[in-house]
C-alpha positions in Angstrom: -44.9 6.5 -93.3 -41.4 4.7 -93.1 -39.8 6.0 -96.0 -40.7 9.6 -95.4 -37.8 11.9 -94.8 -38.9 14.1 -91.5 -37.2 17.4 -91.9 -37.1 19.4 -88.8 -37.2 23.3 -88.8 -35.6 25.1 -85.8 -36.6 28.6 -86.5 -36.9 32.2 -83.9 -40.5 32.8 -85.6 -42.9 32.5 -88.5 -41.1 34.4 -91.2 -43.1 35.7 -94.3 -40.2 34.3 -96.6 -39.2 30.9 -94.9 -42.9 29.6 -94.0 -43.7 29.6 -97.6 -40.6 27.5 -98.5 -41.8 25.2 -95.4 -45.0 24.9 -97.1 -44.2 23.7 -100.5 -41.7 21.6 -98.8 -43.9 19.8 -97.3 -46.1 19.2 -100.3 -43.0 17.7 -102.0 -43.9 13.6 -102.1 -42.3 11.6 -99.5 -41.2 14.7 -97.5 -43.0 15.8 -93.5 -42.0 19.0 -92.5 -42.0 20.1 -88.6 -41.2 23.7 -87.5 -40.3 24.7 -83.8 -40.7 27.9 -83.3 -38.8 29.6 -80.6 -41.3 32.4 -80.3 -44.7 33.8 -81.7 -43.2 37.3 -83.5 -45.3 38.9 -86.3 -48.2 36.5 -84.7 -49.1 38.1 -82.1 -47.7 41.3 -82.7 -45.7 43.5 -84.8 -42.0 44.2 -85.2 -40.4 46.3 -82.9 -38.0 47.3 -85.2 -40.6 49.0 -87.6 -42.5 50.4 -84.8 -45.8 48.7 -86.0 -48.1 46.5 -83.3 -49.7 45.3 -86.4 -49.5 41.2 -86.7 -47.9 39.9 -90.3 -51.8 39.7 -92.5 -50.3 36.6 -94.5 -51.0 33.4 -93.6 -47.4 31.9 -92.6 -48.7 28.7 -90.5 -50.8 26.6 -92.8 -49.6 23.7 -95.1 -46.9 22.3 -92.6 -46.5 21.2 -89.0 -45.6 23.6 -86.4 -45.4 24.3 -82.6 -44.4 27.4 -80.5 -42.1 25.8 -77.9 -42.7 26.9 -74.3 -39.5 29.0 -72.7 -38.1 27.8 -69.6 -41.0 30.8 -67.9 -43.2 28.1 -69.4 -44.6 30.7 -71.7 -44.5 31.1 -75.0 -42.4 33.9 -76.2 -44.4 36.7 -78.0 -40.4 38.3 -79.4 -37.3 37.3 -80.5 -34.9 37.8 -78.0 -31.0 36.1 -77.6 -31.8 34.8 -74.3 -34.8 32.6 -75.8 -33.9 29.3 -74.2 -36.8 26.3 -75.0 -36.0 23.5 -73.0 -38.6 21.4 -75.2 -36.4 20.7 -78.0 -34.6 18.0 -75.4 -37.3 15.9 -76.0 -38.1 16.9 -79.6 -34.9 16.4 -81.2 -34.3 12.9 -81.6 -33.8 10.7 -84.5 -37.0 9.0 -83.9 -38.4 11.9 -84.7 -36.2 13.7 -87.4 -33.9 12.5 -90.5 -32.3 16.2 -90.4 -32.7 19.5 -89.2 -32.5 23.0 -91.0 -30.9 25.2 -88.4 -29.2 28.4 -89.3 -26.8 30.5 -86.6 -25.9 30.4 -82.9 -27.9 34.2 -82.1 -29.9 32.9 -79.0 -29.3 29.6 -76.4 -32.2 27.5 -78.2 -30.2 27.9 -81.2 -27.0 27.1 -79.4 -28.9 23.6 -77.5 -30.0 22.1 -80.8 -26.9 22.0 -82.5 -25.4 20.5 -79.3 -28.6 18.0 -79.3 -27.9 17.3 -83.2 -24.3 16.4 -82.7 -24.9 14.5 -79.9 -27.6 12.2 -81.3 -26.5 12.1 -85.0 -29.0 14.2 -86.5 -27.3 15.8 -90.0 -28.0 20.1 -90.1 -28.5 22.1 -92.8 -27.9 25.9 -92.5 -28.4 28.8 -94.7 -27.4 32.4 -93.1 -27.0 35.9 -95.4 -23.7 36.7 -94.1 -20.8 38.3 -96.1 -17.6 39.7 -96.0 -18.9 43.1 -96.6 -21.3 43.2 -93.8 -18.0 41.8 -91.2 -16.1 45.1 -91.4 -18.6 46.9 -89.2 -16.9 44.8 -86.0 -13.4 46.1 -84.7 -10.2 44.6 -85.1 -10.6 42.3 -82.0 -14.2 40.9 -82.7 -12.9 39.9 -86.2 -9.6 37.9 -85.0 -12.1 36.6 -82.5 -14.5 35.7 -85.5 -11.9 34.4 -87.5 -10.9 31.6 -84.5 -14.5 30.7 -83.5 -16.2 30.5 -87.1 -14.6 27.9 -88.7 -15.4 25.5 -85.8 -19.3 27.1 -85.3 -19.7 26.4 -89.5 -18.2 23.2 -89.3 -20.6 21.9 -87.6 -23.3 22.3 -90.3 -23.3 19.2 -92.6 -24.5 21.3 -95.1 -24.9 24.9 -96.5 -27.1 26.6 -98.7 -25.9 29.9 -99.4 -27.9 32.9 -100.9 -25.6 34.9 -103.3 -22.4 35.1 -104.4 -20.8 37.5 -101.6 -22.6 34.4 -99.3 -20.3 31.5 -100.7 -17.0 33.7 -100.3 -17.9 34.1 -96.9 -18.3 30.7 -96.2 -15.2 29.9 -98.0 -13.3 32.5 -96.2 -14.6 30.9 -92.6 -13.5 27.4 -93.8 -16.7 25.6 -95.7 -15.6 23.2 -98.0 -17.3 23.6 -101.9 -18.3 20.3 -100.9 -20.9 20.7 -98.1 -22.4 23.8 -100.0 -25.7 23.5 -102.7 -26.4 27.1 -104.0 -29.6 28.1 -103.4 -31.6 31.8 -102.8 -32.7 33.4 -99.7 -36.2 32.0 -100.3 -39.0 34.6 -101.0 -42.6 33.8 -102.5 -42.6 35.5 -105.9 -45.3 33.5 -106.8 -47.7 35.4 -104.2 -46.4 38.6 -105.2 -46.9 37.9 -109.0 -51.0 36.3 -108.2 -51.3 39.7 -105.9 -50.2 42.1 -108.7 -52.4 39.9 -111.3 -55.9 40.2 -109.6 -55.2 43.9 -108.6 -54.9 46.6 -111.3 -57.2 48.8 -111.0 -56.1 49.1 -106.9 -52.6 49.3 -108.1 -53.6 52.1 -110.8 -55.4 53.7 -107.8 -52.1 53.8 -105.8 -49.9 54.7 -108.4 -51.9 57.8 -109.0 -52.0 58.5 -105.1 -48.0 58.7 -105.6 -47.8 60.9 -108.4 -48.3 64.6 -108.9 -49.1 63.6 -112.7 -48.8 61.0 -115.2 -44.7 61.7 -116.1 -43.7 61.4 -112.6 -40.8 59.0 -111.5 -41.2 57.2 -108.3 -38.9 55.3 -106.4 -39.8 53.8 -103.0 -37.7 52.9 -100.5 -39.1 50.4 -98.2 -37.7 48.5 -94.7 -36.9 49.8 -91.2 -36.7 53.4 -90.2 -33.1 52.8 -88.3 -29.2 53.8 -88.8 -28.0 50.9 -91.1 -30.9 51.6 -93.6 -29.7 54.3 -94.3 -33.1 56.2 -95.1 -31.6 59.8 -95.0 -29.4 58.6 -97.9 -32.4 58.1 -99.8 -34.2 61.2 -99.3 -30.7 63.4 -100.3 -30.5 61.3 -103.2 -34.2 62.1 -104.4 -33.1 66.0 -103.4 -30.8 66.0 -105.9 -32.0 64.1 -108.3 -35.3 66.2 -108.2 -33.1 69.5 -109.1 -32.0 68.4 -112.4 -35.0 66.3 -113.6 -38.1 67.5 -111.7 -40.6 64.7 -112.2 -38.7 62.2 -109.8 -40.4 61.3 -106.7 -39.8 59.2 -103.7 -41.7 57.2 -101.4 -40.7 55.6 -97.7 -42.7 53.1 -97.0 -41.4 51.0 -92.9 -41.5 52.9 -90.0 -39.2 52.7 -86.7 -37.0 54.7 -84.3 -35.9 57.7 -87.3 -39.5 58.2 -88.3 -39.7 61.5 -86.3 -36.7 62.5 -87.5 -37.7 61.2 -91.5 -40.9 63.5 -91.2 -39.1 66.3 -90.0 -36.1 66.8 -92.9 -39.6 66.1 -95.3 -41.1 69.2 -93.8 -38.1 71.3 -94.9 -39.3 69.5 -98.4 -41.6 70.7 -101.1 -43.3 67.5 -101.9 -40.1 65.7 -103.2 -41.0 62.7 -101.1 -43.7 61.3 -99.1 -43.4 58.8 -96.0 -46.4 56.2 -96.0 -45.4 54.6 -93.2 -46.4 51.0 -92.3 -47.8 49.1 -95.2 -48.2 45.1 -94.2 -47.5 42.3 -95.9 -50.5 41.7 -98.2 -50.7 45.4 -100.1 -46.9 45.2 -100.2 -46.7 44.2 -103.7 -49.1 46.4 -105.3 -47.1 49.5 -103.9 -44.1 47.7 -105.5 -45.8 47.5 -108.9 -47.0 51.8 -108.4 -43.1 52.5 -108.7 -40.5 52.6 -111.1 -37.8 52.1 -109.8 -36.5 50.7 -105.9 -34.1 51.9 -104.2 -31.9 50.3 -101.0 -29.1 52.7 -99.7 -28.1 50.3 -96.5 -24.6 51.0 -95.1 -24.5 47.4 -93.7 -27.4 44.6 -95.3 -26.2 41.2 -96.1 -28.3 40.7 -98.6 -32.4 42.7 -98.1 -34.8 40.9 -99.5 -37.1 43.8 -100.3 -34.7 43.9 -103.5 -36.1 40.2 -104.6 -39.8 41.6 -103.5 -39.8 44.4 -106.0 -38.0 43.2 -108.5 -40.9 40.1 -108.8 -43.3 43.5 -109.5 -40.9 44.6 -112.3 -38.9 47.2 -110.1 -35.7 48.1 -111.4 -33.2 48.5 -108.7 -30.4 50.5 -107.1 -28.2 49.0 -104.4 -25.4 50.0 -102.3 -22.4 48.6 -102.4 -22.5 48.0 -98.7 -25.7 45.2 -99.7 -24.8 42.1 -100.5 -27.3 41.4 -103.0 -25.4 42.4 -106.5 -22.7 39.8 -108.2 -22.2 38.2 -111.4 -24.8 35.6 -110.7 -26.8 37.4 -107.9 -30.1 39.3 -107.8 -28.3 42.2 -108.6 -26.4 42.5 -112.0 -24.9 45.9 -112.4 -26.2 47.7 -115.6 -28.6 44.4 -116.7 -30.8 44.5 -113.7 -30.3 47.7 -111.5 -27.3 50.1 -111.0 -25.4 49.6 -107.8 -23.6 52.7 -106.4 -20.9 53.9 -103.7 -22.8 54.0 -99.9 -22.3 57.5 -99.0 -21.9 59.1 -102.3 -25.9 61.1 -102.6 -24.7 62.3 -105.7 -23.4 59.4 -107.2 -27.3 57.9 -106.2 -29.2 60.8 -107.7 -27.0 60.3 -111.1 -28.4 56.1 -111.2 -31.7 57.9 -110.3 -31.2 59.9 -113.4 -30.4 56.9 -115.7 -33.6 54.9 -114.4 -35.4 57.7 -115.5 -34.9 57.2 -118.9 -38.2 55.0 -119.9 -35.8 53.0 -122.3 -33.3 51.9 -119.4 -36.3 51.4 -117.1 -38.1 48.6 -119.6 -34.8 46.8 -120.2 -34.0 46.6 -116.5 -37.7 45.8 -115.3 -37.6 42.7 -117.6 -34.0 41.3 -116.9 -35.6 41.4 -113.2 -38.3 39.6 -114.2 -36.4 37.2 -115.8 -33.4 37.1 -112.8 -36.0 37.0 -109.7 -38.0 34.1 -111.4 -34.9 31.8 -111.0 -33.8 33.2 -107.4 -36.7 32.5 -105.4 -38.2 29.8 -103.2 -38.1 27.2 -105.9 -34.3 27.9 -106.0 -34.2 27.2 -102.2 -36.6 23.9 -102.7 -34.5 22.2 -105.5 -31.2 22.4 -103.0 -33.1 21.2 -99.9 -34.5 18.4 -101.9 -30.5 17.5 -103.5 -29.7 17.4 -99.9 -32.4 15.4 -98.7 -31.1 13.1 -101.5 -27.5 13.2 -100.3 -28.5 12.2 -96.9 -30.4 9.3 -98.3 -27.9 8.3 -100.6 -25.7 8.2 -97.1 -27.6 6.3 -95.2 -27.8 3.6 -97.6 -24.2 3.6 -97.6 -23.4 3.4 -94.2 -26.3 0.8 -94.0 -24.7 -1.3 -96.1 -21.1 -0.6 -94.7 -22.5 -2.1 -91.2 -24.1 -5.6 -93.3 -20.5 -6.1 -94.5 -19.0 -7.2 -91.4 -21.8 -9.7 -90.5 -22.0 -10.9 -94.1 -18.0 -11.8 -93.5 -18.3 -13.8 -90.2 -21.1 -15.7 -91.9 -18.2 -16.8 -95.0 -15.7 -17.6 -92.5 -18.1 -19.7 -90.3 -18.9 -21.9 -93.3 -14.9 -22.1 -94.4 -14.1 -23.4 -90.8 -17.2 -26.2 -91.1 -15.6 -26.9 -94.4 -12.5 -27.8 -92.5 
């Protein structure tokens, strides 16, 4: 239809937070939504980082357009990779065919080509990344002058931002986006599936929480994501260690998998029990594991901002977060002592004491409901009502410069009937 806004997606893969926010976009009257994907990860296969083969088991392709776009090979590509380069968006990204374009960082060439094509050919961008200051000071001194010179430009580009969190908006500021160009938003996740999958499954949730448990007064506290460095997993299982010694009914659980899981099962084998590695649990049974624990636990030396906080706190999780995580702030996901308990990175002890605070039941109810009541306004419907007051904006502009190109005609037109007055 003519007055439908086509919103173009530019994005590596189907993502099992983003494809739910393409979905309702495009339910949203008057709005089309298009994704090209750059590559067919968690399709065709699972993610290398957490060591699984298994595909995503959530439908993330449904409700919306979408088309893999061939690599220069002519294949399409079954990972995410930086050299991705898919030379069909020359012909895709045109203004015939898009009113704007959500496209988010420069990380591979494809990324790199569309924000040259949008520039070119007028197409307005909308970008959303998870970066913050926090997560900047793992690059040496020279990177970061380097970052500091070649940033502003890069985020200038975007005509708009959406940032996640309030570590996410310093960072922009600090790389030169104007208060302006951004609409706060979330890093979009689908509560709303989480909540219906917890609903209609007590009784397998009951099953699982009992699987967890030694008996009904233990403690558990999951730690889920990728088995590497920056999760900081080992962090995790000392923190449980200690917190075990002094109050013997707290538990963990590991639940990801990845290049340390070798090395996570062997330091449990030293272990009496104190915490148990599932291993790879996908995308559909996520949420019910979420709702067997009592508390969540993320202990990342550098995470802009993990969204398996957002994921258990919509199954009533209260949480603890490192400091290193960008998640926590005044008005973020993470409100210290409301919501969760955020904690030094590095310090076990200082996690195994906020271990020993959640396990007061008292602390635990408060905290599970603020989250509750926090995660229900920081989720994809967050996201949706920014995209839309851009969509708005860019309207709203086009009318203007629509009629800014009529005045000019409309003022040869007076002056050609002065001079015949004459």
């Amino acid at each position: 239809m003519k007055d439908t806004f086509r919103l173009g997606i530019i994005f590596t893969h189907p993502t099992q937070h983003h494809a739910p926010l393409w979905r309702k976009l495009n339910e949203q009257p008057g709005i089309s939504v298009s994704a090209l994907y750059l590559s067919a990860e968690n399709q065709v296969g699972g993610d290398r980082q957490l060591g699984s083969s298994q595909a995503w088991d959530v439908d993330l392709v449904s409700g919306y357009q979408f088309e893999y776009l061939k690599t220069i090979t002519g294949k399409i590509s079954p990972k995410v990779k930086k050299s991705l380069l898919n030379p069909g968006l020359l012909t895709r990204l045109t203004r015939e065919n898009f009113d704007a374009v959500w496209l988010s960082n420069f990380n591979t060439y494809s990324y790199r080509l569309a924000f040259l094509l949008c520039k070119l050919r007028g197409i307005p961008i909308l970008s959303q990344n998870d970066a913050t200051i926090i997560t900047d000071d793992r690059y040496n001194y020279g990177r970061r002058v380097l970052l500091s010179i070649l940033y502003p430009w890069m985020f200038q580009l975007s005509d708009y931002w959406i940032p996640i969190g309030d570590h996410n908006v310093t960072y922009l500021r600090h790389y030169g986006v104007a208060d302006e160009k951004m609409v706060r938003g979330c890093y979009p996740f689908d509560r709303e599936r989480f909540e219906q999958t917890i609903d209609q499954n007590y009784t397998e949730i009951e099953r699982i929480r009992q699987q967890l448990r030694w008996d009904n007064n233990t403690i558990v506290f999951g730690f889920a994501g990728k088995y590497i460095d920056r999760k900081n997993p080992f962090e995790f299982i000392e923190g449980i260690a200690k917190a075990h010694q002094k109050n013997p009914q707290i538990r963990g659980v590991t639940i990801g998998g990845g290049e340390l899981a070798n090395a996570i099962d062997k330091r449990l084998a030293t272990m009496n029990g104190e915490v148990l590695n599932l291993g790879f649990i996908n995308q559909s049974q996520l949420p019910l594991y979420y709702a067997a624990m009592d508390g969540f636990v993320s202990t990342s030396y550098t995470d802009p901002h993990p969204l398996v906080i957002s994921e258990a706190m919509a199954a009533g999780c209260p949480v603890i977060l490192s400091d290193r995580c960008g998640n926590w702030g005044y008005s973020d996901i993470v409100q210290h002592r409301h919501n969760g308990l955020v904690y030094p990175c590095g310090n076990s002890d200082a996690l195994a004491e906020a271990m020993l605070t959640l396990a007061d039941p008292s602390v635990r109810k408060a905290y599970s409901q603020n989250a509750k009541e926090i995660v229900a306004k920081q989720d994809l419907n967050c996201t949706l009502d920014a995209v839309m007051e851009i969509i708005a904006r860019i309207k709203q502009q086009k009318i203007a410069a629509n009629n800014r190109d009529r005045i000019p005609s409309a003022l040869l037109i007076d002056r050609s009937i002065q001079q015949q007055q004459y």
